[in-house]
N, C-alpha and C positions, 0 to 999 in steps of 0.2 A: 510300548517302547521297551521295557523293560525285558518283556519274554521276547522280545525280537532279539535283544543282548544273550538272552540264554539260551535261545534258539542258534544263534552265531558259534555260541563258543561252544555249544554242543558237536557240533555239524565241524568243527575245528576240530574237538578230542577223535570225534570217530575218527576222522582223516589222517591224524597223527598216529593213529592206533592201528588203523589199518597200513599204512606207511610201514609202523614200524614191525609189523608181522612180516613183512615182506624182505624188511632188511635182514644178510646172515647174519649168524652168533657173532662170527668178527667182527664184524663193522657194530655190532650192540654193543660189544665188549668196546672197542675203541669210543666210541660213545660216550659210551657210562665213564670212561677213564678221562675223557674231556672234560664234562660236563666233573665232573668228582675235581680234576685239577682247577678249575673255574671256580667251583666250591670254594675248595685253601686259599687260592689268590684273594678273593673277596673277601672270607672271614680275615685273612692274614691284613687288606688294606683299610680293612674299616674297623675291627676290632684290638687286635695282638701290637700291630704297628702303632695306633695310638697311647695305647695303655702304655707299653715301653719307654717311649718318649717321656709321657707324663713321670713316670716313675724316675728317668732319669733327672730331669729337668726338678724332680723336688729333693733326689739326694743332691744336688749340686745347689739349691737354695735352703737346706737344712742350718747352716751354721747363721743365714742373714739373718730365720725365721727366729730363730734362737734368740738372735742379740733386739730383734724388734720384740721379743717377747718379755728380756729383760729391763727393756726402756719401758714399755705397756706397764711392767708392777712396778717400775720407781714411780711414774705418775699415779699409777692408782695409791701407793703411797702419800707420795703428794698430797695428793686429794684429800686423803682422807685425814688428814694431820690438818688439813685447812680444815675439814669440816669438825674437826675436834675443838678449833682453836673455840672461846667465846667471840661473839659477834665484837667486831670492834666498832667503835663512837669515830663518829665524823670528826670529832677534833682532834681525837688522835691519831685518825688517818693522816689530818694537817699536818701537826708537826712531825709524822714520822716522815713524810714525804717529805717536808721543807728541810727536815733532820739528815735525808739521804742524797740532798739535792747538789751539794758539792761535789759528789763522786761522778758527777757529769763533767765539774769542769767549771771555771770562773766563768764561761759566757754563757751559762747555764740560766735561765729566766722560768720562774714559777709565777702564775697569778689563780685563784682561785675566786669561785663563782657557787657560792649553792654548795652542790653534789660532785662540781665537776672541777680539774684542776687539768688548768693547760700547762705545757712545758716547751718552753722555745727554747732549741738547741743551737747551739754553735761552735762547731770544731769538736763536738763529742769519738772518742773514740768506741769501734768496735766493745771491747770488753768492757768500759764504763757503763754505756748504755745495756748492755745484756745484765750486768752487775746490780743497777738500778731498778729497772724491770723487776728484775725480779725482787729485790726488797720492796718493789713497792706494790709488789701482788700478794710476798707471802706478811711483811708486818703493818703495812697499811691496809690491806686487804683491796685493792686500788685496781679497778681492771681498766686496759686501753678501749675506749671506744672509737679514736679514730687516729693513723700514725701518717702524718704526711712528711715522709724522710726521706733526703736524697743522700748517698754516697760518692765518695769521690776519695781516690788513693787510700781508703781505712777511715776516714773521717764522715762523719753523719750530721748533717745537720736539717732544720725542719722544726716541726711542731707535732707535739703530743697528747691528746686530748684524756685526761683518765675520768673513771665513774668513784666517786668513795663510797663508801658504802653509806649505806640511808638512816638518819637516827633512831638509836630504838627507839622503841614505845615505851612513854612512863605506865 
């Protein structure tokens, strides 16, 4: 099967070759200038023409990548300030939570279990809730494991499920 293929495209070259012996200079020359313009068209639509694009498309997202790049080191800041802090005690997580828990709001409800500290909201707004959050991630050390909160006109309400952290070891 194989040398039948190369038996094929042999019997192909000779013919093209003999063809093209036969054709004048002009029409070789118009040829080669086809075939050469076909060349650019193709390098131009599969190589030049994309790169261009790409190039344009990332000076015009240069300033997003910039300001994605200066939220990426405030968190890695973040981060790394938490991971400096010492580990904090379950009961301190308690009362800093129960400490932060007015800033949700008088219908604000805290109960606590174990590990875990629910919070049942009502009529919370936007910036209380973002405000709490995060006091209760960076001084409780408190992270949400499950947030079932509905909106409506600015106001949040719902249930808050947080992890505290686990007692150290004597």
């Amino acid at each position: 099967m194989n040398t039948n293929i190369h038996a094929m495209v042999r019997a192909f070259l000779v013919l093209v070759q003999t063809r093209w012996a036969q054709v004048s200079p002009r029409e070789q020359r118009l040829v080669r200038g086809a075939l050469a313009l076909l060349l650019l068209a193709l390098l131009w639509f599969v190589a030049v023409r994309p790169a261009l694009a790409t190039l344009r498309s990332a000076q015009s997202q240069g300033p997003q990548l910039r300001a994605q790049l200066q939220d990426m080191l405030q968190l890695q800041a973040q981060a790394q300030v938490l991971q400096a802090q010492p580990a904090a005690q379950t009961q301190d997580s308690k009362s800093l939570l129960e400490a932060a828990l007015p800033t949700l709001g008088d219908t604000a409800r805290m109960s606590i279990s174990g590990d875990r500290a629910s919070v049942t909201l009502e009529d919370s707004s936007a910036d209380a809730l973002a405000q709490w959050l995060t006091q209760a991630r960076l001084n409780a050390r408190a992270r949400p494991l499950e947030l079932h909160l509905t909106q409506s006109q600015g106001i949040w309400k719902g249930r808050i499920v947080l992890q505290l952290p686990s007692p150290a070891a004597p």
